[in-house]
N, C-alpha and C positions, 0 to 999 in steps of 0.2 A: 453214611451221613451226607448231606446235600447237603451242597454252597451254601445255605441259607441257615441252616443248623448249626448252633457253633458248638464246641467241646464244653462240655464243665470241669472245671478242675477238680481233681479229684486229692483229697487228704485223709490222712492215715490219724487217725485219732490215738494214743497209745497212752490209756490210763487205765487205773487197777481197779480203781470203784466206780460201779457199772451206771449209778445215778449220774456221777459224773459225767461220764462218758458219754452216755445218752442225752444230759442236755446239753454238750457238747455238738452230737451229731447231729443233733434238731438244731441247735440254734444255725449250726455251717450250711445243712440243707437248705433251711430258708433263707440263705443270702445268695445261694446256688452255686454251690459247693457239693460235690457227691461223697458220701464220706466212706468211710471203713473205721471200725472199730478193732484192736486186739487189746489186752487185758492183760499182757505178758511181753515181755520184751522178744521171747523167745519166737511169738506168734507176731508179733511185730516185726523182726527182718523175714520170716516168711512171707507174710502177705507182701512186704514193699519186694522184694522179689517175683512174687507171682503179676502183681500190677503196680510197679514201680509209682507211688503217687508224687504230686506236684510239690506237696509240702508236709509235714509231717508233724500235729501237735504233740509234743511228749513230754507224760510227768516221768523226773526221775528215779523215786520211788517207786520201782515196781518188783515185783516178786520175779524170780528164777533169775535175769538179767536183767539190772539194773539201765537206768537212763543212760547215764554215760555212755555204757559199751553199747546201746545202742546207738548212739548218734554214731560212736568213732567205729563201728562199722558200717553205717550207712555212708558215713563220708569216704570211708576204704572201700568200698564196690560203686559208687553213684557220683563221687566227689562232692563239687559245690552248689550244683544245678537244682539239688531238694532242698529248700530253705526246710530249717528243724528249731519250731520256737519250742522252747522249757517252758509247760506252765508248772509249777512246783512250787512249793510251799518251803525247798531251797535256794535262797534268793541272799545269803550272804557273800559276800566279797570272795571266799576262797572257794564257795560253792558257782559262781559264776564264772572264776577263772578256770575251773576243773571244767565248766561246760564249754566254754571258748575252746579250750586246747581240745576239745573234744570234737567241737564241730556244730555245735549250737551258736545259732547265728542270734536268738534275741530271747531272756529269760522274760518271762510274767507272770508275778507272785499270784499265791492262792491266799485268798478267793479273788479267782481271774475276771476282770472286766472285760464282759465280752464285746463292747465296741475295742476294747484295745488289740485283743484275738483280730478282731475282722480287721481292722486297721493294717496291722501287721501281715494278714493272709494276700488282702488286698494289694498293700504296695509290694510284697514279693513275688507272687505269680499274678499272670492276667486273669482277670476273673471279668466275664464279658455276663452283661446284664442287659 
């Protein structure tokens, strides 16, 4: 990469329904964002393992392993440095303290506003445009 080139941040998308996901990846591409999609929590600490991303969208509800254990092992190998927003459609009071202790740093309910996604992406990692 040349002086001149800068990185794109790159995010882990991790939701189970694949329309979802997808306009998910389109919308983060076109703010210039690189994205990665898994569909499993299980295929989700893979990939953030093989290329460790900047931040990590995640619904809780997902098959094989759940939201949860994915954040509180991303935060058990990565710490604090990969912001992990919930977007999920669990967004009460005891469902938001389960994702704190867990290591989700900012829930947003479904159906998520995706300026609030970018907002959120934005002020946690640098994203150069």
């Amino acid at each position: 990469m040349s002086e001149h080139e800068t990185r794109k941040p790159h995010v882990l998308i991790v939701e189970d329904d694949p329309d979802t996901a997808r306009t998910f990846a389109v919308l983060l591409e076109s703010w210039g964002y690189v994205t990665q999609v898994a569909h499993d929590g299980e295929k989700a600490m893979r990939d953030a393992a093989v290329k460790r991303p900047d931040a990590v969208v995640l619904d809780i509800g997902l098959p094989i392993v759940n939201g949860y254990e994915v954040a509180r092992q991303l935060r058990d190998q990565y710490g604090t440095q990969m912001p992990i927003i919930a977007v999920t459609g669990r967004t009460q009071p005891l469902d938001r303290i389960a994702g704190s202790e867990e290591g989700i740093d900012f829930h947003i309910a479904k159906p998520a506003d995706p300026e609030k996604i970018r907002e959120m992406l934005d002020r946690l990692i640098s994203n150069p445009r």
